[in-house]
C-alpha positions in Angstrom: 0.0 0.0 0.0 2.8 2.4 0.8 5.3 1.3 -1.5 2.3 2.6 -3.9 2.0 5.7 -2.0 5.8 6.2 -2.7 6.5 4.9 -6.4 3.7 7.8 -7.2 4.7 10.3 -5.4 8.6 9.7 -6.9 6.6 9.3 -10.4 5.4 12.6 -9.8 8.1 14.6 -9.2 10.6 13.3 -11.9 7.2 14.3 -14.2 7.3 17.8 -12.7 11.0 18.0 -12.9 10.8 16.9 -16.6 7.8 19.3 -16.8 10.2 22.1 -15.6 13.3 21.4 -17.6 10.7 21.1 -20.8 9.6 24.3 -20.2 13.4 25.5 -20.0 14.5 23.9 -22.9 11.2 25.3 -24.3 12.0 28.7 -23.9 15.7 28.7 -24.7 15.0 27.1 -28.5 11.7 29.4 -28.7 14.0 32.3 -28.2 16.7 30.4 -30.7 14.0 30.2 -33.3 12.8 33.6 -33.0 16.6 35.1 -32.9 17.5 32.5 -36.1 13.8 33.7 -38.0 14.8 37.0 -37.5 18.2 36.7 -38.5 17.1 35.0 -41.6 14.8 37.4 -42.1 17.9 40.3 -41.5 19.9 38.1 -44.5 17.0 37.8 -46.7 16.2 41.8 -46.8 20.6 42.2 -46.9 21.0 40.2 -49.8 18.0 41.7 -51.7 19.5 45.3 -50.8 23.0 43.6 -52.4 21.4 42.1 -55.2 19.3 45.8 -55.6 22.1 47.6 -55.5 24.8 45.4 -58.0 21.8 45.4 -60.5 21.8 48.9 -60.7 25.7 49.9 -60.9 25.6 46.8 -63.6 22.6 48.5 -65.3 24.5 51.8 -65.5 27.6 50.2 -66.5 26.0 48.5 -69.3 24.4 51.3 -70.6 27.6 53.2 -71.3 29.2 50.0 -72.4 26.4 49.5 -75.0 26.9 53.1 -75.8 30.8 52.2 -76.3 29.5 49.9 -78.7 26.9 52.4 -80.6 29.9 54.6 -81.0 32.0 51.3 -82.6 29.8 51.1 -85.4 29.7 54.4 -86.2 33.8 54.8 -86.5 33.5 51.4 -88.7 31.2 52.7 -90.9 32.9 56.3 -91.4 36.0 54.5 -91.8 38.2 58.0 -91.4 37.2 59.4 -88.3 38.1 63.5 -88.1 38.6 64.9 -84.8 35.5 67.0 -84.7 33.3 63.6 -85.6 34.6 62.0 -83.0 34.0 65.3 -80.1 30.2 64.7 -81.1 30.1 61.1 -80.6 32.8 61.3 -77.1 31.0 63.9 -76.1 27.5 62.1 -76.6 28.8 59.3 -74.3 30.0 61.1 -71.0 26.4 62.6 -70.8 25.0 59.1 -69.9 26.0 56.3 -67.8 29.1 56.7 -65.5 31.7 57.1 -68.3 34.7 59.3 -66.8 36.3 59.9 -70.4 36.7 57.7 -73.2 39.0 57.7 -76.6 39.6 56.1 -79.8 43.0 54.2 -79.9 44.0 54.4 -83.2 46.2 51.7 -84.9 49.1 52.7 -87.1 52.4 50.8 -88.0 56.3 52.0 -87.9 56.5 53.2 -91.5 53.5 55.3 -90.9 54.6 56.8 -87.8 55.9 60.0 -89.0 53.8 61.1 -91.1 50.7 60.0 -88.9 52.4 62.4 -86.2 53.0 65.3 -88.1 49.3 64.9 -89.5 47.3 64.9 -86.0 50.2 67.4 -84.4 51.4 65.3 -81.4 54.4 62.8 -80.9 53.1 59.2 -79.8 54.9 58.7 -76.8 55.3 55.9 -73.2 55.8 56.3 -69.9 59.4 55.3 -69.0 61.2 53.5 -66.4 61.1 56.6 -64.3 57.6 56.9 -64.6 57.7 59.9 -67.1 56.6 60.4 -70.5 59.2 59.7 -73.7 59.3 59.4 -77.6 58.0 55.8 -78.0 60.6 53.2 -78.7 60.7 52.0 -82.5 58.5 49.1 -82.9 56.1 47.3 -85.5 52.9 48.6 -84.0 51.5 51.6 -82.1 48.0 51.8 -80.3 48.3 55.5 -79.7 45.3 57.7 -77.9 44.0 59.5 -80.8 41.1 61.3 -80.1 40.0 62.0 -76.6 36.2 63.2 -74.7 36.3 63.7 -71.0 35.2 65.9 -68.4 39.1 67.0 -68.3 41.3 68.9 -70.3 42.4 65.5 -72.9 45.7 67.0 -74.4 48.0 65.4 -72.7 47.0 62.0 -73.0 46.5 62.6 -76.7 49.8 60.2 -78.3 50.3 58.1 -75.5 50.9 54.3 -77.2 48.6 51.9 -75.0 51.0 49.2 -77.1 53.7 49.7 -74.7 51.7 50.4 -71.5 52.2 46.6 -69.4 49.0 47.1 -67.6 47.1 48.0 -70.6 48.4 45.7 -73.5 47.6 42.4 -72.8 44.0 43.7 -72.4 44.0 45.6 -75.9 45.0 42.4 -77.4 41.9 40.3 -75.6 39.9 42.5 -77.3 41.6 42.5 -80.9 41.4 38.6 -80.7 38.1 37.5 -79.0 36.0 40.6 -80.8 34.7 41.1 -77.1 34.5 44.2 -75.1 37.5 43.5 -72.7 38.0 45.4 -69.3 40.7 46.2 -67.2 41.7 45.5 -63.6 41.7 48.5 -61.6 44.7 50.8 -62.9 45.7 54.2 -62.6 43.5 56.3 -65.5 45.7 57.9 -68.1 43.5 61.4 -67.3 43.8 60.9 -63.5 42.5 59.0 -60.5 41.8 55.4 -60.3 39.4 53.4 -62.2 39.2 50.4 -65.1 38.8 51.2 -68.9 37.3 49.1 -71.0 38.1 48.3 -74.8 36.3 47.1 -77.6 38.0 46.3 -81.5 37.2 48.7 -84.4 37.3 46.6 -87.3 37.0 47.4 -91.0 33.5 47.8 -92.7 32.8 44.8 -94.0 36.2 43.0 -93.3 35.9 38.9 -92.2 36.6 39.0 -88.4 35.3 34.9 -88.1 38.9 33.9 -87.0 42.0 35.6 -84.6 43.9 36.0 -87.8 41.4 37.7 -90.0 40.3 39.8 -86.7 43.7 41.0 -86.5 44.3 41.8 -90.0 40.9 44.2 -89.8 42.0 45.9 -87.3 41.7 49.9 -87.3 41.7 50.9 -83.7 39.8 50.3 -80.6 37.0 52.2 -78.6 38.0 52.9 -75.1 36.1 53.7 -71.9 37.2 54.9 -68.5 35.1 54.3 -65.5 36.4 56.0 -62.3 36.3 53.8 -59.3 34.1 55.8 -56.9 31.5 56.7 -59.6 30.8 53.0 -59.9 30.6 52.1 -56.3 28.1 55.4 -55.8 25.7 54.2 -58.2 25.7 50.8 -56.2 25.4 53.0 -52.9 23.0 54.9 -53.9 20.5 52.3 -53.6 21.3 51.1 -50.3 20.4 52.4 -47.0 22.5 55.4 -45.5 23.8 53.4 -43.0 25.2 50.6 -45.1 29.2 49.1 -45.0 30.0 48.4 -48.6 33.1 47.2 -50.1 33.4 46.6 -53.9 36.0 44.0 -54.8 37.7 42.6 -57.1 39.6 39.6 -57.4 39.4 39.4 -53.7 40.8 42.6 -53.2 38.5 45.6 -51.7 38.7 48.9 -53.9 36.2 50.8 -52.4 36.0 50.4 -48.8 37.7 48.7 -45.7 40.1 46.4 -46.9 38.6 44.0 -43.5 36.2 41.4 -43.6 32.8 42.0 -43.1 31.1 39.7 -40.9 27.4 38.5 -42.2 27.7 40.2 -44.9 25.6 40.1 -48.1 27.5 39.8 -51.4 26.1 39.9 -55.3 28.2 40.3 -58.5 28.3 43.4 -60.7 29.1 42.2 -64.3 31.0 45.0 -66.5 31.9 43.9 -70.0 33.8 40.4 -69.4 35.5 41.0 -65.5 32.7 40.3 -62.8 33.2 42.8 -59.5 31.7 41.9 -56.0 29.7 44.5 -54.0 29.6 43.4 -50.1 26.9 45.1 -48.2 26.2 45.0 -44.2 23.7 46.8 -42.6 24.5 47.7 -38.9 21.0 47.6 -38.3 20.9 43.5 -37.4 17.7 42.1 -35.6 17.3 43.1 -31.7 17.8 40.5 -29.0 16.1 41.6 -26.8 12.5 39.4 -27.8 14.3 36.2 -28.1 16.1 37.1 -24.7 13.0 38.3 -22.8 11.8 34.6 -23.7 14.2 33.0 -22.6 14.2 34.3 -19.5 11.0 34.6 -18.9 10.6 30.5 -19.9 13.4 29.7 -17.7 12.3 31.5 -14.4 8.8 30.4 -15.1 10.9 26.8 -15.1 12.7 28.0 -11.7 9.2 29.1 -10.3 7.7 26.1 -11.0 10.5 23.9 -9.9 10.9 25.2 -6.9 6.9 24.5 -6.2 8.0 21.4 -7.3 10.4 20.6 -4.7 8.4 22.6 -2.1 5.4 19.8 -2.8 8.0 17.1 -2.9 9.4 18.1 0.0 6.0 18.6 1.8 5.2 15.2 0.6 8.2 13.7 2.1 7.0 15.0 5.6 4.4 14.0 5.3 5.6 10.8 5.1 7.8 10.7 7.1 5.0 11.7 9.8 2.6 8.6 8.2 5.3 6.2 9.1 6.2 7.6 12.3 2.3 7.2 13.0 1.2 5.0 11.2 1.0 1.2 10.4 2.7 0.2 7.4 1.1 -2.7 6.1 -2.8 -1.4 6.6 -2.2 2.7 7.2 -3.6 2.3 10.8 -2.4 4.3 13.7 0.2 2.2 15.2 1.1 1.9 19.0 2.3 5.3 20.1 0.3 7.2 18.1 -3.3 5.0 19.6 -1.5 5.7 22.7 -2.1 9.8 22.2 -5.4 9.2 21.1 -6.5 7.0 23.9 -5.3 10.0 26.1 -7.0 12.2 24.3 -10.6 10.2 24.5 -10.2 10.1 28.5 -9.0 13.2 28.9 -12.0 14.6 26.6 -14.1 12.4 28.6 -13.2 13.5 32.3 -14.0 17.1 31.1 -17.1 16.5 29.6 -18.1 13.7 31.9 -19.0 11.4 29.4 -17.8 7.5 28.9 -15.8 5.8 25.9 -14.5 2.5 25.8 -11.2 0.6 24.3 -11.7 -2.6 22.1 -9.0 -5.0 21.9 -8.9 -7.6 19.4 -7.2 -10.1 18.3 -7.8 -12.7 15.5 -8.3 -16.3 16.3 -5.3 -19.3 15.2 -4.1 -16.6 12.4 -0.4 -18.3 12.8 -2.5 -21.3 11.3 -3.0 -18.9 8.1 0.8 -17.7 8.0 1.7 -21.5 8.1 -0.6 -23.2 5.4 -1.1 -20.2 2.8 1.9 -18.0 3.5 2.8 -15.0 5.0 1.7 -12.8 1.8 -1.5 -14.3 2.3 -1.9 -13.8 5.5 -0.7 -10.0 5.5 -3.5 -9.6 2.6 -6.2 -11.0 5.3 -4.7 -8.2 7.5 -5.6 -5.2 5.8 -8.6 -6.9 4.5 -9.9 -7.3 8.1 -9.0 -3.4 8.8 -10.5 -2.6 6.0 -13.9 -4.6 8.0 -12.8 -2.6 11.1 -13.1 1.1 9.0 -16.9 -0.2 7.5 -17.7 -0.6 11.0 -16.6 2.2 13.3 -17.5 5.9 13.4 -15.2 8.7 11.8 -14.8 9.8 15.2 -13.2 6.4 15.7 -9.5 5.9 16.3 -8.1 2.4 15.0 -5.2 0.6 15.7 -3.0 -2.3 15.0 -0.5 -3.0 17.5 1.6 -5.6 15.5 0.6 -9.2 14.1 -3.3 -10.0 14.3 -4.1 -7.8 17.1 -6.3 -4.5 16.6 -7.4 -1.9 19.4 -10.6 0.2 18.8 -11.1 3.7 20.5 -15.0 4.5 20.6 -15.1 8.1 22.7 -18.8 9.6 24.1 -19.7 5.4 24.2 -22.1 4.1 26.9 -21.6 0.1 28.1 -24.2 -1.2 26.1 -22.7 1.1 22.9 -19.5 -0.5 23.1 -20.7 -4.2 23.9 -23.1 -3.6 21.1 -20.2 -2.3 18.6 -17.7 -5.2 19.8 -20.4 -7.9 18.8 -20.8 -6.1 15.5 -17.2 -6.2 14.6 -16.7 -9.9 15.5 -19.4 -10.7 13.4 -18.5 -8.8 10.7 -15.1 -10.6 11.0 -17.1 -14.5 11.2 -18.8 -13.3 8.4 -15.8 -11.9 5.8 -15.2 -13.6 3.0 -11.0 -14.1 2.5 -10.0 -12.7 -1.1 -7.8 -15.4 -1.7 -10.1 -18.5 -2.9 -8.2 -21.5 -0.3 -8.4 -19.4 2.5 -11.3 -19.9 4.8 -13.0 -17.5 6.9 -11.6 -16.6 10.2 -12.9 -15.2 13.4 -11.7 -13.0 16.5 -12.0 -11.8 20.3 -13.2 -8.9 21.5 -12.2 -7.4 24.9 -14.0 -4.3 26.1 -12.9 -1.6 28.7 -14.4 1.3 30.0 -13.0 4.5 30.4 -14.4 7.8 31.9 -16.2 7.4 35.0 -13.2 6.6 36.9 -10.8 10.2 37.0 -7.9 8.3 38.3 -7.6 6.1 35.6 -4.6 5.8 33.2 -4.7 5.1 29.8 -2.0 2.2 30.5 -4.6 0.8 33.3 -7.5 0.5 30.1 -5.6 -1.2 27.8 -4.4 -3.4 30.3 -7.9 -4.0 31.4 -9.4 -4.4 27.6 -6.1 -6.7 27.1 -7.2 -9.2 30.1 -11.3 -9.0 28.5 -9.5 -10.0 25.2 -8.1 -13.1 26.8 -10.9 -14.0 28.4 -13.0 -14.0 25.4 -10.4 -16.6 24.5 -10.4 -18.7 27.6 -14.1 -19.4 27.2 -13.7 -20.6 23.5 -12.5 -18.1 21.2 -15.2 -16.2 18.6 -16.6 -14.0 21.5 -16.9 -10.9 23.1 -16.1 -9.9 27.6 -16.6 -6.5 28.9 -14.0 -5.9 32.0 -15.6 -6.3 34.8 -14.0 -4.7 38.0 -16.4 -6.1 40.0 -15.4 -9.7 39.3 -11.8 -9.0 39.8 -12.1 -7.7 43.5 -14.3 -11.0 44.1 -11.0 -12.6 42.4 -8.7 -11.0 44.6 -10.7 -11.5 47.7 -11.4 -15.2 47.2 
């Protein structure tokens, strides 16, 4: 019955503790969830502001490419561009787009070279080893800046031999051989300032251009474009919020912006004519912590609240117990000795104030070793409770009941006249005669009832009644078991004095 009492009480508190440390664990990965939904959310809107942004520096950058192209065809069809054709078309292409300056890069060999300089009035010249410019060294071919539109004065770039220029060259001749607008790295502009130019081959009207070799025997000159660094990157900024780190890079390398990494950034590529750029956004304005970190703490002191209750009940429950066992029986979850004890002092004591009577039953069952022997002793402590559970169905709530140990029972019956108590002892030992064992082999059994009364005697002890219902108990016995005595004082002072 107790071990019951005690595997659900332990069942209960590791499901409250489980219940608590669920709830935790609740809150923490509610507040992960949030904090992760809103940071994917943060990422989502970042890399659509990155993605915004590259499409419309590409957009702008393609427009003055494609206008770099418009102004191919024309010099292909004209076939001898003058410098006063070409100011209309330049000058056309710096009003639109983000074009800095842009030239045409005529193509000439060495037997032409004099005459071609004395005709457009400058010397083609390259930068030297010390970084300043000379007469250009005799070779086959020159690329030399003919003609010139920018936003600066041109003249002194006008001559300068892109042929001989290292970080310049190879990319003149990409775009001779592939037929493809080609552009450069970032490079120090020929006008000024930092920036890439991009080149697309002027061929002859009408000239094959299917393979490298006929491409470069077509070749007149190329178109050339200069896009300045920080005009690029603002037409990415402009479309991002104020408060927006950007770096634009290039072959790993940040040209615009700090040179560090960005952490959780957003990246998307710009595309301008064959060399892809990367613009790195992050936004300083990242998702708040402060929801996912209110539930989490609000989930785990909810947990602490509840888990201390928890342990508070447990420990109540524990106590209590502790204070069953210390009064009460084990096997049937009747008051044992000691505490039948306090409440037989308590009936007399009531008693003697209130000048009433009560009366102690004692009873004990008859040859119940007989049971322990032939069926067992599980058996037998099963016909135990069974028989207090008898003893509850026939007392009073006002009742105390006892078991003192083995087969023996005591019965407290407070505010009980003589005839009461012989009345209720009868009742009980026929209810016991008349029980029915659970267990299907066992047959009925029956018991002796002795009766003492307490209350019109103020001297009496409590001791001195159980005694007295103790001795009616064994008389019952001595005249043939199955019955009830009442103590009779009387007949022990005739005892005494015989």
């Amino acid at each position: 019955m107790y071990g019951a009492d005690k595997a659900g009480m332990r069942a209960r508190f590791w499901i409250g503790l489980t219940a608590v440390l669920l709830i935790a664990a609740g809150a923490v990965a509610a507040a992960l969830i949030v904090h992760a939904d809103d940071n994917a959310d943060f990422h989502a809107m970042q890399t659509e502001e990155a993605s915004r942004a590259a499409r419309q520096a590409e957009a702008v950058a393609a427009l003055s490419v494609g206008q770099l192209g418009s102004a191919t065809a024309f010099i292909q069809a004209d076939g001898d561009l003058t410098a006063h054709e070409y100011e209309i078309v330049g000058g056309s292409l710096l009003r639109e787009g983000i074009l800095t300056a842009n030239a045409f890069v005529d193509r000439i060999d060495r037997a032409e070279r004099a005459g071609y300089e004395r005709r457009h009035g400058f010397e083609i010249v390259e930068r030297g080893p010390d970084g300043g410019l000379r007469r250009a060294a005799e070779r086959p071919m020159y690329y030399p800046l003919t003609y010139v539109a920018a936003d600066t004065d041109p003249s002194r770039a006008l001559g300068y031999d892109l042929g001989s220029d290292p970080d310049r060259s190879p990319y003149l001749i990409r775009a001779r051989e592939t037929g493809k607008t080609v552009a450069t790295p970032v490079t120090k502009l020929v006008l000024g300032g930092d920036g890439i130019n991009v080149y697309r081959a002027v061929y002859r009207d009408g000239a094959a251009t299917a393979t490298a070799a006929q491409r470069r025997a077509a070749l007149i000159g190329f178109v050339a474009g200069s896009f300045q660094v920080d005009d690029l990157a603002s037409s990415a900024i402009s479309a991002l919020p104020d408060t927006s780190e950007v770096q634009l890079k290039i072959e790993r390398k940040a040209v615009v912006g700090s040179n560090l990494d960005l952490d959780d950034a957003a990246t998307a590529p710009i595309q301008i004519a064959d060399r892809t750029w990367l613009l790195v956004v992050r936004d300083p304005d990242r998702p708040d912590v402060s929801l996912p970190l209110l539930l989490a703490v609000v989930g785990i002191a909810l947990a602490a609240l509840l888990g201390s209750l928890i342990f508070a009940w447990s420990h109540k429950e524990r106590m209590d117990e502790l204070q069953r066992e210390a009064n009460e029986d084990p096997l049937t979850g009747l008051k044992n000795r000691r505490r039948f004890d306090e409440d037989l002092r308590t009936a007399m004591a009531r008693a003697r104030r209130d000048r009433t009577t009560g009366a102690m039953l004692m009873l004990d069952l008859d040859h119940f070793k007989l049971v322990n022997d032939t069926y067992g002793h599980p058996i037998g402590d099963r016909l135990i409770v069974e028989i207090a559970d008898v003893l509850r169905r026939r007392t009073r709530e006002s009742d105390s009941l006892g078991r003192f140990g083995g087969d023996e029972f005591a019965v407290v019956l407070p505010r009980c006249s003589r005839e009461e108590a012989l009345l209720t002892a009868e009742a009980i030992a026929r209810a016991i005669r008349e029980h029915v064992p659970e267990h299907e082999d066992a047959e009925p059994i029956t018991a002796c009832v002795g009766v003492a009364m307490f209350g019109a005697d103020p001297r009496q002890g409590s001791a001195s009644v159980a005694s007295q219902a103790d001795a009616a108990m064994y008389a019952a016995k001595d005249a043939g078991r199955d019955g009830v005595r009442i103590f009779d004082p009387e007949a022990v002072r005739e005892d005494h004095s015989s």
